[in-house]
C-alpha positions in Angstrom: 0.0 0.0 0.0 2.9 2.3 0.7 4.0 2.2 -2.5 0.3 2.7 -4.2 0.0 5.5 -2.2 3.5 7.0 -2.9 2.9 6.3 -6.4 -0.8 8.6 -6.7 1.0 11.3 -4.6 3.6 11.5 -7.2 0.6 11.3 -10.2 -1.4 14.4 -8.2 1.8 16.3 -7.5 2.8 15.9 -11.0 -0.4 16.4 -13.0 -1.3 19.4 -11.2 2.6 21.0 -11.6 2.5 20.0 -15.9 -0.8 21.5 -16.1 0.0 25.1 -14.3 3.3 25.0 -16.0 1.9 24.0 -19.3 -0.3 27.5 -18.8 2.5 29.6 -17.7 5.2 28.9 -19.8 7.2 27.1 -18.0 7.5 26.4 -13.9 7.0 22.7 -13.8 9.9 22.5 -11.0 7.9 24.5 -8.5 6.4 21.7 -6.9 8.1 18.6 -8.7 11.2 19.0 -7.6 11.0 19.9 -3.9 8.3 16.8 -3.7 11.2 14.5 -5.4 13.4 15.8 -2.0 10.8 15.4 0.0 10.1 12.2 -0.7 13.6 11.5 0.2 15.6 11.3 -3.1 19.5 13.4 -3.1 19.4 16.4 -5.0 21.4 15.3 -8.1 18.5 12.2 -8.4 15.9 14.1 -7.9 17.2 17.0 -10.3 17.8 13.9 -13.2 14.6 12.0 -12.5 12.4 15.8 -13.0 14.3 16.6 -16.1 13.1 13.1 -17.9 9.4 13.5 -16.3 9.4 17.4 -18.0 10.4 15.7 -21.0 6.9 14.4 -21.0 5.2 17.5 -20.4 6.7 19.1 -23.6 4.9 15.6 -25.3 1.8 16.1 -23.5 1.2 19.9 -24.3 3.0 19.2 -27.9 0.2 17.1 -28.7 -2.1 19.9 -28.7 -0.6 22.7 -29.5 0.7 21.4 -33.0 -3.0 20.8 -33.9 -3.9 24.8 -33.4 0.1 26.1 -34.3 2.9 26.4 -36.7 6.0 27.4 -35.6 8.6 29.6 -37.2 11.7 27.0 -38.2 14.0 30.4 -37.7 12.8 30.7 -33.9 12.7 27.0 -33.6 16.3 27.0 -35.1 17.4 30.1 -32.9 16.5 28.3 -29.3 17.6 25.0 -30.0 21.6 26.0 -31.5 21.6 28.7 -28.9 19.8 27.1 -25.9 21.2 23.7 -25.9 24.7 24.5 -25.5 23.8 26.2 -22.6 21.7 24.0 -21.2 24.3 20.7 -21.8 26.5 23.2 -20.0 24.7 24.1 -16.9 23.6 20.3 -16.6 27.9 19.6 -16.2 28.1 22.5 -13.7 25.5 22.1 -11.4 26.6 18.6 -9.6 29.9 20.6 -8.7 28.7 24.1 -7.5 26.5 25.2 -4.8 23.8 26.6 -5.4 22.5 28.3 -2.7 23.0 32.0 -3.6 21.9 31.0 -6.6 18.7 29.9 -6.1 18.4 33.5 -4.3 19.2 35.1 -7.3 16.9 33.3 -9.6 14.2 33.2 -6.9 14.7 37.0 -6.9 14.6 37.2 -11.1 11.5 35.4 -11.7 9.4 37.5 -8.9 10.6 40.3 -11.2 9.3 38.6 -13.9 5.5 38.5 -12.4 6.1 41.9 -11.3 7.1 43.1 -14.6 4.7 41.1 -16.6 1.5 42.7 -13.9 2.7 46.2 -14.2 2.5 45.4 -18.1 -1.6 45.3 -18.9 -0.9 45.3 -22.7 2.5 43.0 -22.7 1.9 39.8 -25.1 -1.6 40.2 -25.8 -1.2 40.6 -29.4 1.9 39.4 -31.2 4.3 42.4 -32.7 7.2 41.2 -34.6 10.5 43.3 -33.4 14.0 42.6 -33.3 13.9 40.1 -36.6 17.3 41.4 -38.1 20.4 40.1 -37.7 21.8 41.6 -34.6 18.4 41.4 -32.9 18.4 38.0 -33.6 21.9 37.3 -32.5 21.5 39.0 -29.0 17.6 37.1 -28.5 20.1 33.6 -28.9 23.0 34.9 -26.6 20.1 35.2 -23.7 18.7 32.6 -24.6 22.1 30.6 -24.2 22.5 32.2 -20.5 18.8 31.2 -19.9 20.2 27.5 -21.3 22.5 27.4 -18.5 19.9 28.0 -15.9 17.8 25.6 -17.4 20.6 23.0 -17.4 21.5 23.7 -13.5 18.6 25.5 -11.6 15.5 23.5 -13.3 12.8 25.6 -11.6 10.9 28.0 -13.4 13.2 28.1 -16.2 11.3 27.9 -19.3 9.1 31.3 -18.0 12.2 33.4 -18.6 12.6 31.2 -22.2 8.7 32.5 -22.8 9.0 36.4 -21.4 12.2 36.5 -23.5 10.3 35.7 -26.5 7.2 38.3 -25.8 9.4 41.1 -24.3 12.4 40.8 -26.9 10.5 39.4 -30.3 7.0 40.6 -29.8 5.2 36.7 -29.4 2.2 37.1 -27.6 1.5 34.7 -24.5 0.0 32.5 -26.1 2.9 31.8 -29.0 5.6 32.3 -26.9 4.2 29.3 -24.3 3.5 26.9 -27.3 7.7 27.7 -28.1 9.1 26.7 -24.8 6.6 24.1 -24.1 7.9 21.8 -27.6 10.8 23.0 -27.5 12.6 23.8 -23.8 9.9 20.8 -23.0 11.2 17.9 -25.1 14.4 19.3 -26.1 15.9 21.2 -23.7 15.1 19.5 -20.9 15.6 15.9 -23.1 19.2 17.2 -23.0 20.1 18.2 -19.2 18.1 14.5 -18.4 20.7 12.8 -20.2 23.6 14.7 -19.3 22.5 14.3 -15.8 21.8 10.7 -16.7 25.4 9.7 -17.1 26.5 11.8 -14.7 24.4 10.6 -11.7 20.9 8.5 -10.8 17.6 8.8 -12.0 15.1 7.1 -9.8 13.2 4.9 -12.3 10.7 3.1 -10.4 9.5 6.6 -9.6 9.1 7.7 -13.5 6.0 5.9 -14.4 3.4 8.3 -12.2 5.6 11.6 -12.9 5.3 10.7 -16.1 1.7 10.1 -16.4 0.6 13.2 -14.6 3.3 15.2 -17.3 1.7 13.6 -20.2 -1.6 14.4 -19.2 -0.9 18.4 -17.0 0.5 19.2 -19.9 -2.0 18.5 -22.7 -4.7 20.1 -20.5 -2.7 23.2 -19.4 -2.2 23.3 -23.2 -5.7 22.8 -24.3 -6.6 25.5 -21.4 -4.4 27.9 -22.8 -5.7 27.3 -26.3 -9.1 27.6 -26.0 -9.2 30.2 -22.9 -6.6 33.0 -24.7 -3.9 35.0 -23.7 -5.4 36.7 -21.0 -5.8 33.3 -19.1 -2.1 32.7 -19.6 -0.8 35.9 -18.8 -2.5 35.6 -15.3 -1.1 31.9 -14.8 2.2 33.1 -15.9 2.1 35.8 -13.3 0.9 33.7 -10.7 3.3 31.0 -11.0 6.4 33.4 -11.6 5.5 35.0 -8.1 5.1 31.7 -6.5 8.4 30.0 -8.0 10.5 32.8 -7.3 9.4 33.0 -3.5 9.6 29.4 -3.1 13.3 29.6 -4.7 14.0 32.2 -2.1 12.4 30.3 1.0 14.2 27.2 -0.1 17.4 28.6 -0.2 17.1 30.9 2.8 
């Protein structure tokens, strides 16, 4: 019984974390990962074990959004060559640092973010297209190859700076910019810091089967919500979570 009952906990904690973060943009980690510690699990194993389980959120919120959008292979091509180094990066650094202060920092950033975002009624309601040229483009990857690192080695809340990057810097609105990280920080961002984390330490695999049940399914429904609802539905989540995440970051590391 025990294990049935650790088994749903992980399903509820995990279906209810994909779907909010599958609204937001990203912020799957908010209650995933301190769960996965918790429930008793070392940090590197419970960092590794998240990473795979997000993988399935990007599958379960891919499934829907791919019916209702088409993305841009010039943004798709932008976050992957410029994110993934970052994040294969982070992914090596984070099982030697501490990461204490930085947790503070990030916890401090994506409070800013909801902040920002509130004080903001108009941001990423309706989509603008800025900063397509060259150098525009070139600085938008160089972020999003620091945001990579983060992603690799502070998992929570990552992909909202990947999706108020997009609507702040190229003009997405919420709605776009979530579908973007959710494919493609979901599968293949996080696909990569699960596998380098993979080889480096322990993923928990008896543990996998409920997380990633409750990702597969979160994440289509905080996709289909997101769809059908609009983006002033998801640029309330996104504030929401952002606040949460960030002072949860902060508590944690305090």
């Amino acid at each position: 019984m025990e294990g049935i009952s650790e088994q749903l906990a992980l399903f509820v904690i995990s279906l209810i974390a994909n779907l909010l973060s599958a609204l937001a943009g990203g912020g799957a980690g908010l209650l995933q990962l301190p769960a996965l510690l918790f429930l008793g699990l070392p940090f590197s194993v419970a960092l590794a074990t998240h990473k795979v389980a997000s993988v399935f959120l990007g599958i379960g919120a891919t499934t829907r959004h791919l019916r209702s959008a088409k993305l841009n292979l010039r943004f798709v091509s932008i976050i992957l060559v410029f994110g993934l180094p970052g994040v294969i990066l982070g992914a090596n650094l984070i099982l030697q640092l501490d990461d204490r202060l930085a947790q503070i920092a990030l916890g401090v950033l994506t409070l800013g973010l909801g902040v920002y975002s509130g004080l903001k009624p108009e941001l990423g309601k309706v989509s603008l297209a800025k900063h397509q040229n060259l150098p525009g483009l070139l600085f938008g990857g160089m972020v999003l190859f620091l945001i990579g690192v983060l992603n690799g080695s502070l998992t929570s809340g990552t992909g909202l700076f990947v999706t108020i990057w997009l609507i702040a810097w190229f003009g997405f609105d919420y709605k776009t910019a979530v579908a973007y990280t959710l494919v493609l920080v979901g599968i293949f961002w996080n696909g990569s810091g699960a596998w380098t984390l993979g080889l480096q330490g322990q993923i928990e695999w008896s543990w996998l089967p409920a997380l990633i049940l409750g990702s597969l399914i979160g994440g289509y429904l905080g996709a289909h919500f997101s769809i059908v609802r609009g983006n002033q539905l998801v640029k309330r989540s996104f504030e929401v979570v952002t606040v949460l995440v960030g002072v949860a970051l902060i508590a944690k590391a305090i």
